[in-house]
N, C-alpha and C positions, 0 to 999 in steps of 0.2 A: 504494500500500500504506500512504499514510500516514507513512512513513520515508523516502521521497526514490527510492524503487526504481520500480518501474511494469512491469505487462506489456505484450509490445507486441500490439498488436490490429490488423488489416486489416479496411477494408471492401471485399469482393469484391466485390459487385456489386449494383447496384439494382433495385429490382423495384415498380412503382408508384410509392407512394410510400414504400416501405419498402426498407431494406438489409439484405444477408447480411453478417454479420460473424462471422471468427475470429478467436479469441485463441490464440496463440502460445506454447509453455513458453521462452522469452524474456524474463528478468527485467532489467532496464537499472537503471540508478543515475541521477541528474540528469533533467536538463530537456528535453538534446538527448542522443537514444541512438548517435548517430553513424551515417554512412554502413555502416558494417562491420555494425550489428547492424540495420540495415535491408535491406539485403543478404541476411544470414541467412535472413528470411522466405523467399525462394527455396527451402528445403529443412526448415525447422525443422517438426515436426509442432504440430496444434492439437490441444490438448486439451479444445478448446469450441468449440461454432459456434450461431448462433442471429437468427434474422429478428425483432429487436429490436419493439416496436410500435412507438417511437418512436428517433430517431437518439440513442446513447449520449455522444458528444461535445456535443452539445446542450442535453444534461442537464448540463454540467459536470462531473461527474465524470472524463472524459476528455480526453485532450488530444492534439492534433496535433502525429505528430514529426517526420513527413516524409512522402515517399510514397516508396513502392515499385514494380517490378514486379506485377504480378498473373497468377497462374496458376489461374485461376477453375475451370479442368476438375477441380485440384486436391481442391476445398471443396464445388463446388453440386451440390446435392440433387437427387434424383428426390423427385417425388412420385405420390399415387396420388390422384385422384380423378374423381369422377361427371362424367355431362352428360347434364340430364334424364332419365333412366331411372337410379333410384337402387340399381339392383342390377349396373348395367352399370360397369366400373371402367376407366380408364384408367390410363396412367402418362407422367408429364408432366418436361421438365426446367426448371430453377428458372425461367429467364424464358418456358417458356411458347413454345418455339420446334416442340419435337417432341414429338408427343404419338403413343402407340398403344394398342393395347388391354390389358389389363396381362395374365398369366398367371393362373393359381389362386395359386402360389408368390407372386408380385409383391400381389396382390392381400390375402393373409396378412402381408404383411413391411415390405411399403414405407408410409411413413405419409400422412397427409395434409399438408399446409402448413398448419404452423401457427407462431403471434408467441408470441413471450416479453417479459416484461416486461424490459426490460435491469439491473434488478434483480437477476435470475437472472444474467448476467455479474458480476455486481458479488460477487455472495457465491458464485458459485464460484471466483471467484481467491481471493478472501479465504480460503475455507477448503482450496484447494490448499494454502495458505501457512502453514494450521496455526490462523487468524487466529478463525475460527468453524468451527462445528461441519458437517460435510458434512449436508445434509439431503435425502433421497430426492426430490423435488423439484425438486432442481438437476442432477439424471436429465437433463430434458429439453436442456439446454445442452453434456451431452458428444458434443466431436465422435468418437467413435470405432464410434457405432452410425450414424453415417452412411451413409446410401446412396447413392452417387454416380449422377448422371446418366452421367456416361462409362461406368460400369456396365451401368447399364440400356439404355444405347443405344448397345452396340459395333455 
């Protein structure tokens, strides 16, 4: 945040060569968040999730504070799309393990996979925080229009 605070972020899980990342309403203070607010991720909800184009700690703006548990059924998406017949629709879970034919409903609702610039992470915390302006935009980064694979594929 720029004042020594930081939110915490998990990468769930990999996909190519790209990662699913949430960020956490978990604000920490210092350098090291401690085992106790690492821990929290077990139940803390996100308020953003988004399959970066490129790894956000990489970019430096992010920083590594520990690792955690991971509860990926948690966070990872269904998606919807084609194969070869572009009116035929599938629904897919994030690495691409189960795939089936999607519904009418599924086929309306579920989106496709698609990258964010981690940009878009960057200026939705900031303006969680009051910090910048919310812009329609940063739509695409909240996690609560998510649709879960564990959803789609009870």
């Amino acid at each position: 945040m720029g004042d020594g605070r930081a939110y915490l972020g998990q990468v769930v899980t990999e996909h190519f060569a790209g990662i699913y990342v949430v960020v956490f309403d978990l604000v920490v203070g210092g350098v090291d968040p401690g085992q106790d607010s690492l821990d929290e991720l077990a139940t803390a909800p996100p308020p953003f999730a988004a399959l970066p184009l490129s790894s956000p700690p990489a970019r430096g703006s992010w920083r590594a504070a520990g690792r955690a548990a991971v509860a990926a059924e948690r966070f990872l998406p269904a998606y919807k799309i084609t194969s070869g017949d572009p009116v035929r629709f599938f629904v897919e879970d994030f690495p691409g393990a189960r795939r089936r034919s999607a519904t009418p409903l599924e086929i309306e609702t579920v989106p496709f996979r698609t990258t964010s610039s981690p940009a878009y992470l960057d200026r939705a915390v900031a303006a969680r925080e009051g910090l910048t302006p919310w812009l329609p935009a940063l739509d695409r980064v909240r996690a609560g229009g998510v649709i879960l694979a564990t959803d789609v594929f009870r």
